[in-house]
C-alpha positions in Angstrom: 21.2 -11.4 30.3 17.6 -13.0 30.1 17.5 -12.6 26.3 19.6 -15.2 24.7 18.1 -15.3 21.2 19.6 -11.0 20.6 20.5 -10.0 17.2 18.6 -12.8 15.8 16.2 -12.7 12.7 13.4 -12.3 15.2 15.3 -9.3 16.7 15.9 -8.5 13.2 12.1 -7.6 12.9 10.9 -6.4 16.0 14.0 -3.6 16.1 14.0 -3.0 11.9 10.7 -1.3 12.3 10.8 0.1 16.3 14.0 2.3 15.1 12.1 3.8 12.4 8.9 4.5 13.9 10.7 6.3 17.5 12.5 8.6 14.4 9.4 9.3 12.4 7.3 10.2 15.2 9.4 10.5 18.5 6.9 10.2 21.7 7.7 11.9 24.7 6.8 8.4 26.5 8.7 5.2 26.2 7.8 2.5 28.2 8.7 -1.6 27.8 7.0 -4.0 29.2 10.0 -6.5 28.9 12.5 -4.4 28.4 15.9 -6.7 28.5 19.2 -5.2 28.6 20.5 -2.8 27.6 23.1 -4.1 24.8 24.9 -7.3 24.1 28.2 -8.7 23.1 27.6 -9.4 19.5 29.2 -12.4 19.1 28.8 -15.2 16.0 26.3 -18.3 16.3 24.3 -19.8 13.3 21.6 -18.0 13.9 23.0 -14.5 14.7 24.4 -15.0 10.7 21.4 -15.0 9.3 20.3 -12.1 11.7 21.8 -8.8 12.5 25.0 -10.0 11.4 23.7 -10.5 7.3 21.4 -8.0 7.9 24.5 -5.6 9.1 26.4 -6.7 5.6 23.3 -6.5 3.2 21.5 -3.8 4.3 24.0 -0.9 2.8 23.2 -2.3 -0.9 19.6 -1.9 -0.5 18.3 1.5 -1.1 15.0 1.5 1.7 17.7 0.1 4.4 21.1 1.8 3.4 20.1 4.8 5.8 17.5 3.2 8.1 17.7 4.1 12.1 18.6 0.3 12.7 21.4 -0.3 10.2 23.1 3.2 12.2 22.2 1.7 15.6 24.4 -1.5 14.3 27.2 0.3 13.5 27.0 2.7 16.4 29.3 0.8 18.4 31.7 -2.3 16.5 30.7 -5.6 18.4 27.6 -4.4 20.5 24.3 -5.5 19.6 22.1 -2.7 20.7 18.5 -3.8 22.4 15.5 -2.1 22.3 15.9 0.0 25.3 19.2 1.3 23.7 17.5 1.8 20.3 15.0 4.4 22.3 17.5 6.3 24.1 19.2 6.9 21.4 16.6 8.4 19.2 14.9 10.1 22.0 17.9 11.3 24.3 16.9 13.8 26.7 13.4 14.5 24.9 11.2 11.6 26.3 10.7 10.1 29.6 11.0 6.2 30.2 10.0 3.0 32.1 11.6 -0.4 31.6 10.9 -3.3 33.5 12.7 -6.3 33.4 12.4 -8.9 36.3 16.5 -10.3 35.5 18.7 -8.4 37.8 21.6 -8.2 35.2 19.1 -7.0 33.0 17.5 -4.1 35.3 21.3 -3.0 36.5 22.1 -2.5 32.5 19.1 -0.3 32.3 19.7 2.0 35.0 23.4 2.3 33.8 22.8 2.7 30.3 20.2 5.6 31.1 21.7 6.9 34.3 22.8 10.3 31.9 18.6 10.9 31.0 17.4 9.2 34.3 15.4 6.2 33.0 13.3 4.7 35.4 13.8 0.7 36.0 11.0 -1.5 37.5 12.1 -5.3 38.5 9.1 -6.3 38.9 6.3 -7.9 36.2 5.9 -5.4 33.5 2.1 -6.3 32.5 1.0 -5.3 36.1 3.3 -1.9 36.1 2.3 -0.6 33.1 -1.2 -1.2 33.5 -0.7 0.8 36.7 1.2 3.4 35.0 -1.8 3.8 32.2 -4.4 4.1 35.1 -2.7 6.7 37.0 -0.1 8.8 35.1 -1.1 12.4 34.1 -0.5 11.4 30.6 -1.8 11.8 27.1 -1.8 8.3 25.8 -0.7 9.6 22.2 2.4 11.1 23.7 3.0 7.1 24.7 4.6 4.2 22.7 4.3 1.4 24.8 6.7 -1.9 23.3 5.1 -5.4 24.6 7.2 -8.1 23.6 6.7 -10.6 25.9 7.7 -14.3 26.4 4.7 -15.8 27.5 1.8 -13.9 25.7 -0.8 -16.1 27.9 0.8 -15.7 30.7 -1.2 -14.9 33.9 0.7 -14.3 37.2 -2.1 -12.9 39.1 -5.9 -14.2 38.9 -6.8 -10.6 38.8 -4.0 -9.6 36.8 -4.0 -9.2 32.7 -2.1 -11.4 30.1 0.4 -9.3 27.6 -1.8 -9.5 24.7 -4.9 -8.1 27.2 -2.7 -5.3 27.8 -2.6 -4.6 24.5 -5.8 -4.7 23.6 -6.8 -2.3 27.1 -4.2 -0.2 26.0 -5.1 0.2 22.3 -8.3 1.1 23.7 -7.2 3.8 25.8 -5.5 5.0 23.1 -1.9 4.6 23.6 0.3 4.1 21.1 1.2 0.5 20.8 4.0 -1.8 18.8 3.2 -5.8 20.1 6.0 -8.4 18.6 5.2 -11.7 19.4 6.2 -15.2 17.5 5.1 -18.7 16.9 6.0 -22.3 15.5 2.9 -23.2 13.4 2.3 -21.7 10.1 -1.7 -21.7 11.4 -0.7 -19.4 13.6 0.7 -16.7 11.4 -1.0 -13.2 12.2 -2.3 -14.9 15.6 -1.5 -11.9 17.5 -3.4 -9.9 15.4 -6.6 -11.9 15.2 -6.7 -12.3 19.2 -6.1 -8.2 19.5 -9.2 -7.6 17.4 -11.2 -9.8 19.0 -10.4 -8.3 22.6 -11.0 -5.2 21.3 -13.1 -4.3 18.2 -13.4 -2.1 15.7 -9.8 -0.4 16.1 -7.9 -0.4 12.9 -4.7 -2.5 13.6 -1.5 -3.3 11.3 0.4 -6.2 11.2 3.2 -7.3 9.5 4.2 -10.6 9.4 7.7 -12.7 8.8 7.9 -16.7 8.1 11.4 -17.9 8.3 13.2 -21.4 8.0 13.2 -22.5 11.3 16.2 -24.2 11.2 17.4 -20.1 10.4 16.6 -19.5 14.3 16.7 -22.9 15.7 19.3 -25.0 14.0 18.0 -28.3 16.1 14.5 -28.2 14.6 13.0 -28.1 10.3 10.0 -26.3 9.0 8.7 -23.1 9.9 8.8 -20.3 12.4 7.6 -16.5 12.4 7.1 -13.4 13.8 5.3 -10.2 13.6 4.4 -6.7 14.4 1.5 -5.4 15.5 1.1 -1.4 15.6 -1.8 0.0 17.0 -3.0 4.3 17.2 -0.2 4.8 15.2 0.1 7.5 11.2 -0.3 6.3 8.0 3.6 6.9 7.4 4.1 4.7 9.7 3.0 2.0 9.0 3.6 2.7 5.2 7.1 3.1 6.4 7.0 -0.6 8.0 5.7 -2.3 5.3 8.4 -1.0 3.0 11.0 -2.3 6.0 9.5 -5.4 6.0 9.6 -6.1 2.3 13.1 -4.7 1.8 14.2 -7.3 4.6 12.5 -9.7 2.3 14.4 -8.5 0.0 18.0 -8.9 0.9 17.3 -12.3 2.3 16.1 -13.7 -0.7 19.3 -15.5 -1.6 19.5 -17.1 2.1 17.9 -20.2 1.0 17.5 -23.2 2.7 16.5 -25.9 0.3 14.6 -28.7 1.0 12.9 -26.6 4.4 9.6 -25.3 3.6 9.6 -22.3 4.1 13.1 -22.3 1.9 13.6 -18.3 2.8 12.3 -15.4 4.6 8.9 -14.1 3.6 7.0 -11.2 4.7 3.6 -10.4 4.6 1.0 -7.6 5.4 -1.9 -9.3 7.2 -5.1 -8.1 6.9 
């Protein structure tokens, strides 16, 4: 299990938003670059209360979230915190094909159990390098193609020839796959980074990002002040990303009485960046 930080609020909104746009406009190709397992034991810890586990209680009171893909993946199965691979199959099923890669082992083995029914295909090896070679070679239209980077490193380099995750993104964009890009950061300078560094790589293609700042202390109880996360959606419909920004202020929403005074910021806030 390479992922320790599952079901929290970072999970929270990367999966919120994923879940709705594989239902409002399922693609017949699902590929991760950094796939994780499967699913997860979802157990309590500080910052797993503020995450899936609030977000799990609150959600049915709030009329954009009471029926979202997300809230039904969470109660799918009691005590299993479903990860993004999981949230694909079960939209897509049998209707899409699909590439995960994951250099864990116990995250790879998950992978090809979970999807041994639909026969997933599994790569342990680096994902930027695989799915660049997949976008090169396969006898694919890159619109029938969501492609999910969500990497740990986004500046990571393995090969000198190779590409970092957010240069995949930005060849990929421009290929014209369909492309949802989480990353995160610890400085509120940095909010919409991801963003900003996609445009520049590749201009001129309209991009949408939405953005989360959270009490740090919400996903890392040792440290105060800020930390955030976003989306970034590339080639994808206007009801998409309509659909996101409604997600993202609804999860603004219910956490607005999860306060943390004295921290600044003192509660979740979301943002469109433009």
């Amino acid at each position: 299990m390479a992922n320790r930080h599952f079901g929290e609020l970072g999970d929270v909104w990367k999966h919120l938003p994923l879940a709705e746009v594989l239902r409002l406009n399922p693609p017949r190709h699902y590929w991760e670059t950094h796939a994780g397992s499967a699913a997860y034991t979802l157990t309590d810890s500080p910052a797993r209360l503020h995450g899936a586990l609030r977000f799990r209680a609150r959600a049915p009171a709030d009329p954009e979230l009471a029926e979202c893909s997300y809230l039904a993946a969470l109660r799918a199965v009691p005590g299993v915190y479903p990860g993004s691979p999981s949230l694909a199959m079960r939209a897509l099923g049998y209707d899409a094909h699909y590439l995960f890669c994951d250099t864990d082992p116990e995250s790879a083995q998950s992978l090809r159990e979970a999807g041994a029914h639909i026969g997933v295909r599994v790569v342990e090896e680096d994902g930027v390098s695989t799915i660049r070679r997949e976008a090169t070679s396969a006898a694919v239209s890159p619109s029938e193609v969501l492609v999910l980077i969500d990497p740990y490193e986004p500046h990571e380099r393995l090969r000198p020839d190779g590409m970092t995750p957010v240069e995949l993104a930005a060849f990929l964009i421009g290929c014209g796959y369909r492309l949802f890009y989480w990353y995160g950061y610890d400085s509120i300078d940095e909010r919409g980074w991801a963003s900003e560094e996609i445009s520049r790589l590749v201009p001129g293609v309209d991009l949408w990002c939405g953005d989360v700042t959270i009490p740090s202390p919400f996903v890392y109880p040792e440290r105060s002040g800020v930390w955030g996360c976003g989306v970034v959606l590339a080639n994808m419909t206007s009801t998409e990303v309509q659909m996101c920004a409604r997600l993202g202020k609804a999860l603004e929403r219910i956490s607005a009485d999860d306060v943390l005074p004295g921290n600044e910021p003192a509660r979740l806030e979301f943002a469109v960046i433009h």
